[in-house]
Wavefront OBJ file of the C-alpha trace (Angstrom):
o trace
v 108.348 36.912 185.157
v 107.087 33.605 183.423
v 109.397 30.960 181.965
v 109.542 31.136 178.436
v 108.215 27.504 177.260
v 110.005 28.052 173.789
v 113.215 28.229 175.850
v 112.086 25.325 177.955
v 111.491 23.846 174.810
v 115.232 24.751 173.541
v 116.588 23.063 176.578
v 115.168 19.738 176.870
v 116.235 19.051 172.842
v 119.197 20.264 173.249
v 119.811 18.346 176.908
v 118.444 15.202 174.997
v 120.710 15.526 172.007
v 123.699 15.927 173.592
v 122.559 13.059 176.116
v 122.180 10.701 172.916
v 125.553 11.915 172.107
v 127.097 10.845 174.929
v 124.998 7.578 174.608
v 126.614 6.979 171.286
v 130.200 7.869 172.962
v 130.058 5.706 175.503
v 128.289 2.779 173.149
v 131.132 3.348 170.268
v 134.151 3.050 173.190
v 132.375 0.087 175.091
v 132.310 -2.143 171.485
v 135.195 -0.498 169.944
v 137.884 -1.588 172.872
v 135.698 -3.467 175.450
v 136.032 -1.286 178.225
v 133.364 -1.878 180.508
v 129.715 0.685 180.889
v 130.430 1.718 184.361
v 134.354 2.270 183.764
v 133.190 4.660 180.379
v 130.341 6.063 181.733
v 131.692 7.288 184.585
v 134.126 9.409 182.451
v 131.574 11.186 180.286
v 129.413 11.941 182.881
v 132.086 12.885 185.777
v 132.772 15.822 183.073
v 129.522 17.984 184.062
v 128.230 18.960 179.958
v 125.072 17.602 181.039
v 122.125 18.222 183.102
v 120.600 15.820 185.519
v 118.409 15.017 183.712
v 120.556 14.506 180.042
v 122.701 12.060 182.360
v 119.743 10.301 183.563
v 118.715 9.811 179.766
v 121.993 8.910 178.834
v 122.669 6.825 181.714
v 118.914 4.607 180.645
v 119.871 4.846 176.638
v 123.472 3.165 177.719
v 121.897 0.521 179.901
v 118.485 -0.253 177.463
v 121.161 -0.754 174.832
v 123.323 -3.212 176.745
v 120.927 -4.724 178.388
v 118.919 -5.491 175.116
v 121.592 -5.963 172.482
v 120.672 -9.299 171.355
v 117.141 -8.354 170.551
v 117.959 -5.045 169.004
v 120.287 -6.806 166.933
v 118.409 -9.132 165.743
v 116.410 -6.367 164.769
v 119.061 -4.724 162.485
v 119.648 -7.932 161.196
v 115.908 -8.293 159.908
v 115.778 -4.783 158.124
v 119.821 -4.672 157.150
v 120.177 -8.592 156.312
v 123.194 -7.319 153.510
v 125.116 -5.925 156.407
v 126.825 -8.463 158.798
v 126.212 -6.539 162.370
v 129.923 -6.737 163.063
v 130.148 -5.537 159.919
v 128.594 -2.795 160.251
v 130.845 1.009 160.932
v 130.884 0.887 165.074
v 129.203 4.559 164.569
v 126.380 3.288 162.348
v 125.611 0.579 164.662
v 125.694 1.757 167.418
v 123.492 4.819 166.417
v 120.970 1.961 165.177
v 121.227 0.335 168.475
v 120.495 3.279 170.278
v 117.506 4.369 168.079
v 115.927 1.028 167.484
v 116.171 0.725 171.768
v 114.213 3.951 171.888
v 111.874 3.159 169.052
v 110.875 -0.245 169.787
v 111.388 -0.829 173.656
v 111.827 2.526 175.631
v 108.861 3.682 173.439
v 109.395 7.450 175.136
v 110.325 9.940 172.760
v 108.410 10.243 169.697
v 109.395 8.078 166.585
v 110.138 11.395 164.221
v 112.574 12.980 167.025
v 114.295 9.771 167.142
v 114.847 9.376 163.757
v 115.800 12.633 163.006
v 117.805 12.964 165.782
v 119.625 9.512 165.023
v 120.225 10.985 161.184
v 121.187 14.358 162.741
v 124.233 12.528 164.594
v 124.790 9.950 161.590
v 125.761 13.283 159.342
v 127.729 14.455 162.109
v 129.603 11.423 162.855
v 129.091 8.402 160.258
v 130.419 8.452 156.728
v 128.867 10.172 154.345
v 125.808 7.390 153.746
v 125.432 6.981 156.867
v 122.370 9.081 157.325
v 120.576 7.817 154.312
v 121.466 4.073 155.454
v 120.462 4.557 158.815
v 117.039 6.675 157.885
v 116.077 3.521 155.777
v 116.684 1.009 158.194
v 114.531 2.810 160.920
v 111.952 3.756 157.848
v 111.576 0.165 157.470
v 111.028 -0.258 161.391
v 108.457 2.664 161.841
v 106.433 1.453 158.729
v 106.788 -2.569 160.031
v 106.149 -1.846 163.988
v 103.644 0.700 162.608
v 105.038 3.401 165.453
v 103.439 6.756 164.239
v 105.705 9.241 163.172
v 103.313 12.164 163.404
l 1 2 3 4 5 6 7 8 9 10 11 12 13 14 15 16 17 18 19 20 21 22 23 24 25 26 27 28 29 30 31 32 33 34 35 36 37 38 39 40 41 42 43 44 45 46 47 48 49 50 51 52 53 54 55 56 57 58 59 60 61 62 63 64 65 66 67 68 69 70 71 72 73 74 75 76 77 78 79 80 81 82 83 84 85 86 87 88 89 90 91 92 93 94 95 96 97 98 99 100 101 102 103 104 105 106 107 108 109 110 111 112 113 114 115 116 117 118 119 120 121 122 123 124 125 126 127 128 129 130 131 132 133 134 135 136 137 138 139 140 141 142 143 144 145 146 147 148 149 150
């Protein structure tokens, strides 16, 4: 019996999804109340929702982030210069942190998952802009870094 590569399929979106979820969990607690990575991180993924291989993405989208806020910033800043980065709702930026990291340094996933994926989570857990603010901030970073979004 073959494995179904629509189900395959199924499985890594979903495993990546919920993996950027955590991401975004561990980012929000980490600036929210300064609790360290390693001290979060641990808690997520000590609680077994993921695969391997989701906490291995998670685990790389946590440590890109922190390990390349300044420049990622400084990227928000250039295509958001009305919005103040601590300013900005902890959800919202960290979401942009997360998907600018992927879309500009990681460079792994393709620049339409990560956008839609980022707006996907901004419905679910930003305000109710969020999504459209967040879509035109990457917009503006696909169309500037010229990243294809095909």
């Amino acid at each position: 019996m073959g494995v179904d590569k629509e189900m395959v399929d199924d499985n890594f979106a979903v495993g990546r999804r919920k993996a950027r979820t955590v991401a975004l969990q561990v980012l929000y607690e980490v600036d929210s109340v300064n609790h360290t990575s390693d001290q979060v991180s641990g808690r997520y993924f000590r609680r077994g929702r993921l695969s391997k291989e989701a906490i291995a993405f998670a685990r790389g989208l946590v440590d890109g982030v922190l390990a390349n806020t300044s420049t990622v910033d400084r990227t928000i800043s250039t295509f958001a210069p009305s919005w103040p980065i601590s300013q900005l709702p902890i959800v919202d930026r960290n979401l942009l942190r997360v998907a600018i990291y992927e879309l500009t340094i990681e460079k792994m996933s393709p620049p339409k998952v990560v956008i839609n994926e980022t707006v996907e989570l901004a419905k679910l857990y930003g305000s109710d802009n969020s999504f459209k603010f967040i879509n035109g901030v990457l917009g503006s970073v696909i169309e500037t870094e010229k990243l294809s979004v095909s």
